[in-house]
N, C-alpha and C positions, 0 to 999 in steps of 0.2 A: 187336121187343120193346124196351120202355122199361129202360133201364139208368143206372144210377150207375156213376162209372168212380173209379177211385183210382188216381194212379201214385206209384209210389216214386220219391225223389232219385237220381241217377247222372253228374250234371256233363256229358261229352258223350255219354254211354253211352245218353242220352238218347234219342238218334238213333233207338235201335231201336224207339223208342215210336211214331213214325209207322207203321212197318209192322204193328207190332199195331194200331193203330188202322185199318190199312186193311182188315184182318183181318175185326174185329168188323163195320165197316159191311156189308162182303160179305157175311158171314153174317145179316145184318137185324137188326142191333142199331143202334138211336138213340140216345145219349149227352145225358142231357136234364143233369145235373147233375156235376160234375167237380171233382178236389180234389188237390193234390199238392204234393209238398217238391221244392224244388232244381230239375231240370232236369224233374222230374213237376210242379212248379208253372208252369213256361215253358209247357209241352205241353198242359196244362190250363187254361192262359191263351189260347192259340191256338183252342183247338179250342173254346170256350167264346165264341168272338169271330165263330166261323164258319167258319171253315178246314176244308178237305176232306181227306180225308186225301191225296190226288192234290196240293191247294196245298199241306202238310204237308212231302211228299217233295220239291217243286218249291226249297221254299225251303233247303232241307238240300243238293240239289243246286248250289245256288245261293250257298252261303253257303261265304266262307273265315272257318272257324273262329280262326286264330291268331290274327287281328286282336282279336278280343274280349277277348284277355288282354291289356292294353295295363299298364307298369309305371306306377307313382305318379311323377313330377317327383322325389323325392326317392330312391327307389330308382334311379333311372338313375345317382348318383353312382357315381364308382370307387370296389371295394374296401366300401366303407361303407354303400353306400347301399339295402342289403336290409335289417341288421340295423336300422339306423333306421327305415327303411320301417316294418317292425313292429312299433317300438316306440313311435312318433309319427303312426303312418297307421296300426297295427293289423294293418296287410295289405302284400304286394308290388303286388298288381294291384288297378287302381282299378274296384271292382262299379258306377262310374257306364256304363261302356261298356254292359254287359249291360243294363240300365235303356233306355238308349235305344236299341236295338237291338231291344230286346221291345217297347218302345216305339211303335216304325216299324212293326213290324208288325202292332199290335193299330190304328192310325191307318188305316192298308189298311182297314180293314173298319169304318171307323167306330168303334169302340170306346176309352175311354179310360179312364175310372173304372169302380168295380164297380157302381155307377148302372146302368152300361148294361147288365150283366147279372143284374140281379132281377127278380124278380116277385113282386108283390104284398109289395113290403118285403122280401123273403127272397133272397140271393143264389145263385146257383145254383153260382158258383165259388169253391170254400174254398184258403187256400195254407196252407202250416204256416211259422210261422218261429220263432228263438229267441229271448227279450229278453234278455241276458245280464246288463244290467243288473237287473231284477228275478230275474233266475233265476225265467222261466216262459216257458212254452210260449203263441204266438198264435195262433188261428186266423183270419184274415183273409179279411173285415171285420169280425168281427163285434165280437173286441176294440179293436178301434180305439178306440170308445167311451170305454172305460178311459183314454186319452190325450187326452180332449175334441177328436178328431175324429170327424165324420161320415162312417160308412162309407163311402157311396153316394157318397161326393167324393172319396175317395182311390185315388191312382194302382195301375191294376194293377201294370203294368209298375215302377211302387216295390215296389209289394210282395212279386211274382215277382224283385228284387233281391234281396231282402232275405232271402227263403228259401233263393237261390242263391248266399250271402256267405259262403264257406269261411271258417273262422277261420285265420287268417294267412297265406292263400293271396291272398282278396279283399277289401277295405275294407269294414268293416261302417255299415251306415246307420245314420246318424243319426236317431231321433224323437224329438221332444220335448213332454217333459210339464212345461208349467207354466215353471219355471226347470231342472230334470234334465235331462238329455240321456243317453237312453235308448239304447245300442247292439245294434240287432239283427244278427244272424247267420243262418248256416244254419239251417232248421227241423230237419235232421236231428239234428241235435246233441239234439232232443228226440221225436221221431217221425219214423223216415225213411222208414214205410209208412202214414200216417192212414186204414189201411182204415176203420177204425171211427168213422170221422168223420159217414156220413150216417146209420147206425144209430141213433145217441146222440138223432136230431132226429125218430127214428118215420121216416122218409120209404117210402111206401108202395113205392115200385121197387126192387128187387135192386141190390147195387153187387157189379159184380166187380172184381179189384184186379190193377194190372201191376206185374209185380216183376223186378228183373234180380237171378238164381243169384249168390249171395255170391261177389265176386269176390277174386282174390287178394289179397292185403296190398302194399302197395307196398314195404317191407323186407323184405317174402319173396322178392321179384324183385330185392333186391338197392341197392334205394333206399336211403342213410341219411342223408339232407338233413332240415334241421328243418323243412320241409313235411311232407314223406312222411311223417313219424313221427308229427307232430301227428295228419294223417289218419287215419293209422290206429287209434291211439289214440284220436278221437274214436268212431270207427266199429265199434270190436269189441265194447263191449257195447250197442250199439245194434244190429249183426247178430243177435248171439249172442239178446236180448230178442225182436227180432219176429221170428226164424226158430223161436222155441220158440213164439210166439202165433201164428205161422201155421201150424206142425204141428200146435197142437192145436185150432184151430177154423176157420178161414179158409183151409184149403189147397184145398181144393174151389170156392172161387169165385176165388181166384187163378191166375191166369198167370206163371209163368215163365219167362223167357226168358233160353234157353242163351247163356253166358257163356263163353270160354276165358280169358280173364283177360288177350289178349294187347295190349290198352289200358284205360289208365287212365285214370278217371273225368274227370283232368285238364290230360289229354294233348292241350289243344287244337293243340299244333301240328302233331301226326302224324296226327291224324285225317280230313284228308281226302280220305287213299285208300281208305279202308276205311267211307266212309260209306252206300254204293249196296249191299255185302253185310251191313252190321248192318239196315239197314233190311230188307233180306230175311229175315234171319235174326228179325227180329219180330216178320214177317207170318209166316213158318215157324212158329214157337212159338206162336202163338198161334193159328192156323188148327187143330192138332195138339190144343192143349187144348179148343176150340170143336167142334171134330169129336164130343166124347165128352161134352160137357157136358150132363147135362140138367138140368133145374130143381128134380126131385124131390127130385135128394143136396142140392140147397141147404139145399130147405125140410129136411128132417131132418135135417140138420146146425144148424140154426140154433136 
């Protein structure tokens, strides 16, 4: 069956999105059209470029996560050189690594711009990000426009940056309009779940949506760093908003997948013990909700 996929942002939590995706294909589902925030825009960048769910896990296997947090030149000073970071770089950690790393591997398969994944003028891969300078929401390519660039030429791997740009965690990208200089951020900061991203466009195929179970707060564990706080604060009335719009119409074509809360979204450094059981734990949840899914609760729910 033909399907729309939407995943939610989660930083490396991410990880568990290959095994839901290994999930749906087992069960005979084809992902013709894909759309996501943060590390659901990385995922949907991938899989959108041609990646199996098998190369998917290959690369998670394969991949030491800590390096991608790499500190800004100016954060490395002693003592000093965080709160400056943030207040002259915006961020600790420079989102140019992420960029080329998603990069590298949309290059593997040929892919570079959203060019390469349209048809008939229409893209098939939407990202969500935030303009914080406008104070609105992108969906990427299609806004682009608005900045007198042409979709169909502009970098994925920029723009799954630019979804995946924590505010004060990661440097946010730069786009420029004109003389402005527009700074984008994380998309969640404005939709951390765009289920209803291919609805809005009529698209004749069903989209089902991957979501990871609201995880703990990072001060409820005991965090009180001016990250963790930031984060969290961005994040609870964005939980709090699409967990009530997913209970009341969209919980039937969503997946969720079981969360203990015992890593954080941004825990790149720890996470590479525990990347072979989230990927499990993926393909678990999501095999569980596929088991029972039929098409009919969609249609009348919808």
């Amino acid at each position: 069956m033909d399907v729309n996929l939407v995943f939610e942002g989660g930083g490396v939590l991410g990880i568990y999105y290959a095994g839901a995706y290994k999930a749906l294909k087992e069960y005979g589902y084809t992902v013709k059209r894909c759309a996501g925030t943060s590390a659901g825009a990385i995922v949907s960048s991938l899989i959108m470029a041609g990646y199996s769910p098998d190369e998917l896990e290959n690369i998670i296997d394969e991949t030491d996560f800590k390096p991608l947090v790499k500190k800004t030149k100016m954060c490395s000073m002693p003592l000093i050189g965080k709160p400056l970071s943030i207040i002259y770089n915006k961020g600790v950690y420079d989102s140019r690594i992420i960029e080329d790393w998603v990069g590298g591997l949309l290059e593997k398969k040929g892919v570079s711009t959203f060019g390469d994944v349209m048809r008939d003028g229409r893209s098939d891969l939407k990202i969500i990000a935030a303009d914080i300078t406008r104070s609105k929401m992108l969906v990427l390519p299609d806004d682009l426009a608005e900045y007198g660039i042409a979709p169909e030429s502009f970098s994925i791997a920029r723009a799954a940056s630019m979804s995946s740009s924590i505010p004060y965690f990661f440097t946010p990208v730069m786009l420029k309009d004109g003389e402005r200089v527009n700074y984008i951020v994380n998309g969640g900061l404005l939709s951390g779940f765009p289920i209803w991203i291919f609805d809005e466009e009529g698209d004749p195929n069903i989209t089902l949506g991957i979501k990871i179970k609201n995880p703990e707060t990072n001060t409820s564990r005991g965090k009180r760093d001016i990250l963790s706080y930031t984060k969290d604060m961005i994040s609870a009335p964005i939980n709090e908003d699409e967990s009530n719009f997913i209970r009341n119409k969209d919980l039937v074509r969503t997946i969720i997948i079981d969360y203990e809360g015992q890593i954080s979204s941004t825990d790149f450094a720890n996470i590479n013990a525990s990347k072979k059981a989230m990927v499990r734990s993926g393909y678990d949840s999501a095999a569980r909700f596929l088991e029972n899914f039929k098409l009919e609760s969609l249609s009348a729910s919808m």
